[in-house]
N, C-alpha and C positions, 0 to 999 in steps of 0.2 A: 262322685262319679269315678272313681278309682279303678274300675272293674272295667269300663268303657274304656282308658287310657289305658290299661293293662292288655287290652284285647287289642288296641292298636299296637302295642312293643309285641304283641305274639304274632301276629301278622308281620310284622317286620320281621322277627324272626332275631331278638336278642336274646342271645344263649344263656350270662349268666351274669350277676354284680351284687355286689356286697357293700354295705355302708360301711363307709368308715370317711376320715375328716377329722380334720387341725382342729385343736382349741387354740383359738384365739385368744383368747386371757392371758393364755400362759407367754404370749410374743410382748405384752404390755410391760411400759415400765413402769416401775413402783408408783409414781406420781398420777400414768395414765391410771391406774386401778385403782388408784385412792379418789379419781376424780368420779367414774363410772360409778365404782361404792356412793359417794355424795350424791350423785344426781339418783339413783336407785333407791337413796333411804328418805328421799326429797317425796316418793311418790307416794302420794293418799294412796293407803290400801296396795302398799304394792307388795305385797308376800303373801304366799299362798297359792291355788289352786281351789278352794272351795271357800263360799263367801255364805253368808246365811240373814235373809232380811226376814222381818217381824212386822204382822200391822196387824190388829184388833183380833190378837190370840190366832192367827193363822201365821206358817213358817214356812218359806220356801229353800232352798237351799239351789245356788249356780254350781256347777261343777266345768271351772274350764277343761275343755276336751284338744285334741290336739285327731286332725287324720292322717294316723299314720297306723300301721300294725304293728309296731313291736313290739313283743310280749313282755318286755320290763316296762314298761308305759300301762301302769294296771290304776283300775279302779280302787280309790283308798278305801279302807274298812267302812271308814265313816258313810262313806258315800253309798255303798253297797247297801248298808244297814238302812237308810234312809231312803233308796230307792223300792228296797221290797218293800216297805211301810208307805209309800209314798200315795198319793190321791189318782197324780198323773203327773207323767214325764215327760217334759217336752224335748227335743234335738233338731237341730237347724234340717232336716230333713230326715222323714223315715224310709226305710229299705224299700217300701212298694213305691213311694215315689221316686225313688229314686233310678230304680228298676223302673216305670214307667219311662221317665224321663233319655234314658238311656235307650230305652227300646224306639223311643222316639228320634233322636239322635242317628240312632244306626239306619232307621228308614228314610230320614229324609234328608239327602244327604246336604241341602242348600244349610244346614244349620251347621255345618260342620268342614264343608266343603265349596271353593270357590268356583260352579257348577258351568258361570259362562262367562266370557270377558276375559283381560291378561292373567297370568297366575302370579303371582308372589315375583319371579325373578326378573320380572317385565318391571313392577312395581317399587319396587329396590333397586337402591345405588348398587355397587359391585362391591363395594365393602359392606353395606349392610347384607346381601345376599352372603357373601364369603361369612360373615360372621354368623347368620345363622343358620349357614350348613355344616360348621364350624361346631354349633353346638348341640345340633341336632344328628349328626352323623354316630355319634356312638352308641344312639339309642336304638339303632338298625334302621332308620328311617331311609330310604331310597330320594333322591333328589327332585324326582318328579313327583313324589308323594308330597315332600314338602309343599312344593310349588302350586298345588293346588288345595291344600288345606287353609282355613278359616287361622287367619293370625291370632284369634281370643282361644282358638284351641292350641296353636304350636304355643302361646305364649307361658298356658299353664301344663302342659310337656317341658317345657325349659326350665318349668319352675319348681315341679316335683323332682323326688329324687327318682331317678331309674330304679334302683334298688328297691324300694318302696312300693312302686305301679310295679315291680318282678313278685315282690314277695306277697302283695294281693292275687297275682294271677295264679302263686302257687297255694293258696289258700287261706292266707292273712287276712284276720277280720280286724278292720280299724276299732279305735279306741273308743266312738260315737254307737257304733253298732256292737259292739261289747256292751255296753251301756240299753241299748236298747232290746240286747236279747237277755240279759238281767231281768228288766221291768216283763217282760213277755212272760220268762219263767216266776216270776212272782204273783204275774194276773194283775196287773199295775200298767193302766191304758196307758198309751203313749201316741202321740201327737206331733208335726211337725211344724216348725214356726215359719216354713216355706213349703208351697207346695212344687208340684214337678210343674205347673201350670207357671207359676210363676218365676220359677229358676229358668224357664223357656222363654219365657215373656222379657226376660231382662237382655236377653242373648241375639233373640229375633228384631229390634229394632238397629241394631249397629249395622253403621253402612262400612262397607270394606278401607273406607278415606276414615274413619271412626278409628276401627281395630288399627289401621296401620301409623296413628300417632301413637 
C-alpha cells in the first residue's frame, strides 16, 4: 500500500527527503561483532536471499523481497531466469488487489479514520500525544489530521521511511512489483498469497482500545 501512504505525504504537502542513516556495526566493539557474527552463523539457513525446495521432480524457488524502490535493491540473475521459465509466481499481494484495496480505503473512511467519538489526543497521555506528534510532524502531517487517523495507519507512517512513501509517489516501483511485472512480460501467471479481501478483513475487526495498545 505504498501508493495509498504516499498520497497521504502529498496531501500533507512534504516537499522533499532523501535516505540516508548510520551504520550501526561500525559503533560496535570488537567483541559486540564477534558476538552478532556467532549468533548469525548459529542460524539454520541463514545466508542468502533465495532458498530452492524440491519434492517428486517439481522445484520451487522463495525469493525474499523487501518493499521498498530502490533501484540497487534488483532482482538477482538467478531469479530473473527462473521467473520467466516459471509455472506461476506467487507475492504476498498483486497490484489489482492491491489497487482494489486501496481504492477501498480511500472511500471508506472508518477503515482509516477515527469517524465518531474522541480523537487520538483525548485518548493519550500528554507525553504519548507529544511523542507522537513528535514523530509525525516532519512527515507534513497537520495535528488535527493526526488526531483523527486510525493508530494501525499513523503506526505504519512511523514505521516506513518518508523517503520511501516520496520516492513511490515520484514514481518508484517496489522490489515485489518489479517482480511481478517480470512474470507479466514473460506470460508467467502470477497470483497473490493474500487477497485485498482479506488484508481488509484483518484491519476491520480492530477496536480503536485494540490499535492503541
Amino acid at each position: 500500500m505504498s501508493t495509498f501512504y504516499a498520497l497521504i505525504l502529498a496531501t500533507a504537502g512534504v516537499a522533499e527527503a532523501r535516505c540516508a542513516g548510520t551504520n550501526l556495526f561500525e559503533s560496535l566493539s570488537p567483541a559486540q561483532q564477534a558476538e552478532v557474527d556467532a549468533r548469525a552463523d548459529a542460524v539454520a539457513y541463514g545466508e542468502g536471499i533465495v532458498w530452492e525446495v524440491s519434492r517428486n521432480g517439481r522445484r520451487s524457488t522463495l525469493f525474499g523481497t523487501i518493499h521498498i524502490s530502490d533501484p540497487t535493491v534488483s532482482i538477482p540473475p538467478v531469479v530473473s531466469q527462473r521467473i520467466a521459465k516459471a509455472d506461476q509466481v506467487f507475492l504476498e499481494i498483486v497490484a489489482d488487489d492491491e489497487a482494489r484495496m486501496e481504492t477501498e480505503m480511500m472511500s471508506n473512511p472508518a477503515l482509516v479514520t477515527l469517524v465518531d467519538g474522541p480523537g487520538l489526543r483525548e485518548q493519550l497521555t500528554a507525553t504519548e500525544w507529544a511523542r507522537l506528534t513528535e514523530l509525525l510532524t516532519p512527515l507534513g502531517l497537520p495535528e488535527v489530521a493526526m488526531d483523527r487517523m486510525r493508530p494501525w495507519l499513523l503506526s505504519i507512517l512511523i514505521a516506513l521511511p518518508m523517503c520511501e512513501l516520496l520516492a513511490v509517489q515520484e514514481g518508484g516501483i517496489t522490489l515485489d512489483r518489479r517482480v511481478e511485472m517480470l512474470a507479466n512480460a514473460s506470460g508467467v501467471p502470477v497470483g497473490g498469497l493474500e487477497s485485498a479481501a482479506a488484508a481488509l478483513a484483518a484491519v476491520q475487526p480492530l477496536t480503536e482500545e485494540g490499535e492503541l495498545q
